[in-house]
Backbone bond lengths (Angstrom), bond angles and torsions (degrees), N, CA, C in turn:
res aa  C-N    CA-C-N  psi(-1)  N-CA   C-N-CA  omega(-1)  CA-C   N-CA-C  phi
1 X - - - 1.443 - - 1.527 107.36 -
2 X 1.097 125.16 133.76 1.412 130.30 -163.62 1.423 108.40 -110.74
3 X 1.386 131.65 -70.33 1.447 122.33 145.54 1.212 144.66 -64.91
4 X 1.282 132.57 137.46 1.436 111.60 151.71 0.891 133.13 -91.59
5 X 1.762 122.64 82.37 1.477 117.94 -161.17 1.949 113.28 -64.60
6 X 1.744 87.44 -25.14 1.860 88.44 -166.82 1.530 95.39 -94.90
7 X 1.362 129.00 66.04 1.189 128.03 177.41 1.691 104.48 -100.00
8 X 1.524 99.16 1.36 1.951 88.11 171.78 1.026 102.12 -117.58
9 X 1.555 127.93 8.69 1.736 120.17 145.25 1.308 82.03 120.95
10 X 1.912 100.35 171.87 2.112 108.43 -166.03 1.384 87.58 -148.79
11 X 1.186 112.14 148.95 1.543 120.07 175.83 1.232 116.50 -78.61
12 X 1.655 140.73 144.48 1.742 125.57 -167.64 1.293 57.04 -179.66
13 X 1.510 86.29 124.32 1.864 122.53 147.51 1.943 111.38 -139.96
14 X 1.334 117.17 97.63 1.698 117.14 -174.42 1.799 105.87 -54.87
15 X 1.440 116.31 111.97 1.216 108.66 141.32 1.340 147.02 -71.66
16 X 1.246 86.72 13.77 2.260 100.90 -174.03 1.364 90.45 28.31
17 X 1.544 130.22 62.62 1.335 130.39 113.15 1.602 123.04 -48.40
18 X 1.324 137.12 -43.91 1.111 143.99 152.66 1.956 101.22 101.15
19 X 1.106 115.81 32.76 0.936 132.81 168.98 1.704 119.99 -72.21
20 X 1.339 96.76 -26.11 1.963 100.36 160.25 1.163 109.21 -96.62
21 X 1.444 137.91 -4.85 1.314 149.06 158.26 2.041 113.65 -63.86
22 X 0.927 106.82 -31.97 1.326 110.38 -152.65 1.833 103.55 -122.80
23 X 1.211 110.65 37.81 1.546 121.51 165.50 1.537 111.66 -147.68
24 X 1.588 103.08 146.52 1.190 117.27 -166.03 1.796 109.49 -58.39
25 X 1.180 107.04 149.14 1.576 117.10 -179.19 1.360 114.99 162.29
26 X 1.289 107.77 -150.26 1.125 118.59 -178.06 1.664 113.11 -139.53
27 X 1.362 114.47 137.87 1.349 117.46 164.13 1.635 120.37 -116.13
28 X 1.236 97.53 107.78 1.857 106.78 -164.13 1.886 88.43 -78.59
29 X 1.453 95.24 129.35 1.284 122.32 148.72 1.807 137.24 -111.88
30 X 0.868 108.59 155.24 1.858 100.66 168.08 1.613 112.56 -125.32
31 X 1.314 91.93 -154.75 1.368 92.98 -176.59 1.752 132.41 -87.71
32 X 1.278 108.60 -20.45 1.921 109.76 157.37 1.749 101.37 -80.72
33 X 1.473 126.54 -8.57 1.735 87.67 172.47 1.355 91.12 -120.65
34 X 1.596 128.23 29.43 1.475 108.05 128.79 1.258 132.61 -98.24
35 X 1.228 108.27 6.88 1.098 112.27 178.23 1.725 119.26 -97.16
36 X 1.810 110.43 -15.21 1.046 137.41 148.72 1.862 107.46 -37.42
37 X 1.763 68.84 -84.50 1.703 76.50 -179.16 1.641 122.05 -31.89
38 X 1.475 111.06 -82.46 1.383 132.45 -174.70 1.743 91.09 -34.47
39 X 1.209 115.32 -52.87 1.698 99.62 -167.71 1.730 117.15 -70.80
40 X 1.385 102.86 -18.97 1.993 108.88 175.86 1.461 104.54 -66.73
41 X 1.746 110.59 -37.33 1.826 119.07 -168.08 1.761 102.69 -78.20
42 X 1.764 107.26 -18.67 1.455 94.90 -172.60 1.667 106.02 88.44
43 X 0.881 114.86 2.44 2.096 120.67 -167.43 1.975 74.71 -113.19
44 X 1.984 82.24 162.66 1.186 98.58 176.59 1.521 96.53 -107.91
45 X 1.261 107.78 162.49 1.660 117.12 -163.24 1.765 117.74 -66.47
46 X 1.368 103.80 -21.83 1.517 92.94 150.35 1.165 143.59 -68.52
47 X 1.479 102.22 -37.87 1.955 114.16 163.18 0.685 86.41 -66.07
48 X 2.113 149.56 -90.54 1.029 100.44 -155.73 1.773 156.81 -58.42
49 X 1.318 96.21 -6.59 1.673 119.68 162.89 1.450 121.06 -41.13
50 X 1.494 102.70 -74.27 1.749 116.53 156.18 1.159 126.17 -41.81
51 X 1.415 127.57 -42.12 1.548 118.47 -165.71 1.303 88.14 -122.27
52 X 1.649 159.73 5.42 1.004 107.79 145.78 2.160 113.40 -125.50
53 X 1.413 108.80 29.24 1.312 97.98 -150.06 1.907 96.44 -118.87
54 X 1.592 124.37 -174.07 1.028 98.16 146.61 1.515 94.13 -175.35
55 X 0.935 141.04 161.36 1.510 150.31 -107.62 1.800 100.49 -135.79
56 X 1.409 103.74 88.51 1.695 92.38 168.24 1.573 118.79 -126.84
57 X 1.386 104.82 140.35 1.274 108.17 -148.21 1.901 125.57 53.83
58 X 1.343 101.05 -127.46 1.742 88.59 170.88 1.835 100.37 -119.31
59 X 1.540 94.78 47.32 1.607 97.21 168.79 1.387 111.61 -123.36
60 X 1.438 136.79 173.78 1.512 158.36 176.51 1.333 122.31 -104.44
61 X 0.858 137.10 80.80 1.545 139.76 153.75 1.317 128.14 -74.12
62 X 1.512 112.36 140.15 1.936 111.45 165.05 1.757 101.85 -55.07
63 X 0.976 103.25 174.92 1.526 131.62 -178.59 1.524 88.56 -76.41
64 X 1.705 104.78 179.76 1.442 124.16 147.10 1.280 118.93 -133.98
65 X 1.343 153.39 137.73 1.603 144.13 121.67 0.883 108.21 9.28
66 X 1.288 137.01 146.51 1.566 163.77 175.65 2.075 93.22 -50.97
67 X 1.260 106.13 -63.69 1.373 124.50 168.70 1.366 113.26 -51.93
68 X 0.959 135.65 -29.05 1.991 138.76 167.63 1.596 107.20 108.82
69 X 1.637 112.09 11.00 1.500 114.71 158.09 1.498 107.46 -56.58
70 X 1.614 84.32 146.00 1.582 95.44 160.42 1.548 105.12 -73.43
71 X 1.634 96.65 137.41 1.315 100.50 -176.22 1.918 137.41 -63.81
72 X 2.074 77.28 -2.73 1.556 87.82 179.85 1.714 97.12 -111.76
73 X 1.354 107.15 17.35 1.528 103.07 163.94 1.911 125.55 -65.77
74 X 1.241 108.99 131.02 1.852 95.21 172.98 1.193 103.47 -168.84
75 X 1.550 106.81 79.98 1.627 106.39 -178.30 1.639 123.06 75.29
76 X 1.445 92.84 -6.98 1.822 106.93 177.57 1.662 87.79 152.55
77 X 1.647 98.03 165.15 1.602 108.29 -165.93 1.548 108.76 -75.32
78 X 1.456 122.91 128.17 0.897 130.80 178.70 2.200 116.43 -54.23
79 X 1.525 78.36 -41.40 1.622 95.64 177.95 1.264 122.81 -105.57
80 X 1.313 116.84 39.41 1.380 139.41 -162.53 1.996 107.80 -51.72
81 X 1.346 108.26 -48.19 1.439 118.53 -164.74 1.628 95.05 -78.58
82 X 1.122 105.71 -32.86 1.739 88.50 -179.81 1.396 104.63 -129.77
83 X 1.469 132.32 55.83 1.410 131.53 168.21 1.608 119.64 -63.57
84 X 1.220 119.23 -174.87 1.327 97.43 -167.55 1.822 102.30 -104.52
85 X 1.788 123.18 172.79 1.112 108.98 -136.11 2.173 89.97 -83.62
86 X 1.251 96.76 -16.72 1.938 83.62 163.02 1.556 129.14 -79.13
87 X 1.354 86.73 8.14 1.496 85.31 155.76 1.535 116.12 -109.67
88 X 1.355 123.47 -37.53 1.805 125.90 167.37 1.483 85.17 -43.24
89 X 1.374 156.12 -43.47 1.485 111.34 -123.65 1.948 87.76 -138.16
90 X 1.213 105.59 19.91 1.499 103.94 158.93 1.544 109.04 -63.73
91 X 1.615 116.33 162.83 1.826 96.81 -34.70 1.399 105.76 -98.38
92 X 1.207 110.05 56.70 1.334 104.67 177.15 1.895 116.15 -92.56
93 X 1.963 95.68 60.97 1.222 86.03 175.84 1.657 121.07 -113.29
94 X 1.382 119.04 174.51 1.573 116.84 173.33 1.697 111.57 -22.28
95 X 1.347 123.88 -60.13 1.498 113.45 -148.15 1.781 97.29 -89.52
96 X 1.730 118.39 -19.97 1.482 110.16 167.71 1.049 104.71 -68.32
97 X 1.218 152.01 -63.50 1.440 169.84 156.76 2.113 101.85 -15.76
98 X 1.084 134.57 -13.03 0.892 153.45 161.67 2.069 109.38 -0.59
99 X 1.743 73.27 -98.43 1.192 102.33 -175.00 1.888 107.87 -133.03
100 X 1.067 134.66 -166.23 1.791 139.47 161.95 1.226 110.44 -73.12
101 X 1.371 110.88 -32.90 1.508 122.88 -165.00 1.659 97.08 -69.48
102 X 1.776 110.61 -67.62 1.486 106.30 176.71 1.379 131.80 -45.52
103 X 1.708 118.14 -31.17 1.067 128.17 173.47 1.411 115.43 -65.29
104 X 1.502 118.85 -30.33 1.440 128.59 170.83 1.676 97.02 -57.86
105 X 1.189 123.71 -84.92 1.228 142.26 166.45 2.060 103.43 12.70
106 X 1.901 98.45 -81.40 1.142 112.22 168.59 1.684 125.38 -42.36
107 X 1.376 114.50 -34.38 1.617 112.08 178.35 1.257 105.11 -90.68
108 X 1.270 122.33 -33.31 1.186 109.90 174.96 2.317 123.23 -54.69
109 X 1.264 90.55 -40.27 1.466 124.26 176.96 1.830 119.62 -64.81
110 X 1.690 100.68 -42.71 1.400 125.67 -171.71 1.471 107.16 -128.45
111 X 1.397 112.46 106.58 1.525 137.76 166.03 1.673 108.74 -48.97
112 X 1.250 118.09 -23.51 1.579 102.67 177.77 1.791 101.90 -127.13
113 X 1.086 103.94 39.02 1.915 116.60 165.84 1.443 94.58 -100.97
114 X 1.135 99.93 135.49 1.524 102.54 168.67 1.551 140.74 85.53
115 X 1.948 83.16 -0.39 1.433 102.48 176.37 1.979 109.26 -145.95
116 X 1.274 113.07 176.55 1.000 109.83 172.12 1.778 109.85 102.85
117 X 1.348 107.23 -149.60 1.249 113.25 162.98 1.744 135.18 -93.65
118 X 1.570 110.95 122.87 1.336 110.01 -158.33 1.666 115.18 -55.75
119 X 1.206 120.78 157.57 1.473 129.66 -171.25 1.393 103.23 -103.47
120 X 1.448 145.40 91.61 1.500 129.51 -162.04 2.051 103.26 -54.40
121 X 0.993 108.35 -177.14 1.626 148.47 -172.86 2.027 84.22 -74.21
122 X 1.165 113.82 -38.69 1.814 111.51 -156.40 2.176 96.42 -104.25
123 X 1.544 85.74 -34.38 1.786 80.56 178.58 1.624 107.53 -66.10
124 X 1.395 101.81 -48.57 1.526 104.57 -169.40 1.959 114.29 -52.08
125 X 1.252 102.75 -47.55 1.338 108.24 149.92 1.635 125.34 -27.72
126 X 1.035 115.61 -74.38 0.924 127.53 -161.99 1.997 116.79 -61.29
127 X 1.787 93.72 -41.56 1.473 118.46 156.45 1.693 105.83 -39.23
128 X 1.216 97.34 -76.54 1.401 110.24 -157.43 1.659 96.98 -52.40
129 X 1.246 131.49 -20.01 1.953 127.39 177.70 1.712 89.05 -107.38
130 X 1.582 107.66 48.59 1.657 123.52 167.97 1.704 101.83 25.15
131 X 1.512 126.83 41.54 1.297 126.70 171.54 1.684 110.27 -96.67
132 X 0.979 137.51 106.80 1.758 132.73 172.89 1.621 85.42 122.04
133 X 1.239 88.63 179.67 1.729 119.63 167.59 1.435 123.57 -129.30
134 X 0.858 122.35 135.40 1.723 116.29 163.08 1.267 131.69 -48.10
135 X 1.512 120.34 47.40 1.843 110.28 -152.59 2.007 98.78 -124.76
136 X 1.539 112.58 26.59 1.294 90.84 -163.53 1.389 125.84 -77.53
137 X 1.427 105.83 0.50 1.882 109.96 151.91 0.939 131.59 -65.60
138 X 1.512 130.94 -50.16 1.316 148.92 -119.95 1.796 93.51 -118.14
């Protein structure tokens, strides 16, 4: 990242529309937020391994729906209190954070980019090294 143009902070308020929920990708996990996970489902972290994870390259991802939902998508996140930390820190990540243009991109895409309560210059930071969550309404 070469500038920091959003160094006086960006507005993000989540409508759990679930619209970053419900496109194909990947959601990288490790081993404390499966173990997060596995302990919210009541499964031990190998079941949850098997039934909900799957192995690309030498990384861990959730599953998806046939449709490219997250598999813990259902009208809003099933595992909401302990999701994993790329999901707290949408979208305040490296490649939105880009340029203005990408950030356009994201509001255009995301109903609560661009509005809400501002994210300072030091939170967004802090997001982006996946530290905090996006929750300062809720």
């Amino acid at each position: 990242m070469k500038k920091k143009w959003w160094r006086d902070g960006l507005p993000f308020e989540c409508t759990q529309c679930g619209k970053c929920c419900r496109v194909e990708g990947y959601v990288w996990v490790n081993t404390a937020d499966i173990a997060k996970l596995a302990g919210f489902l009541q499964m031990t972290p190998p079941a949850f391994e098997k039934k909900y994870l799957r192995t690309v390259g030498r990384r861990r991802s959730l599953i998806e729906k046939p449709n490219f939902e997250c598999i813990f998508w259902d009208g809003g996140c099933s595992v909401y209190p302990v999701r994993p930390p790329q999901c707290k820190t949408y979208p305040f990540w490296h490649q939105n954070l880009e340029s203005i243009e990408t950030w356009q991109e994201v509001v255009e895409e995301c109903p609560g980019s661009g509005t809400g309560s501002v994210y300072s210059g030091e939170e967004i930071e802090q997001l982006l090294r996946q530290k905090g969550e996006t929750n300062k309404s809720q």
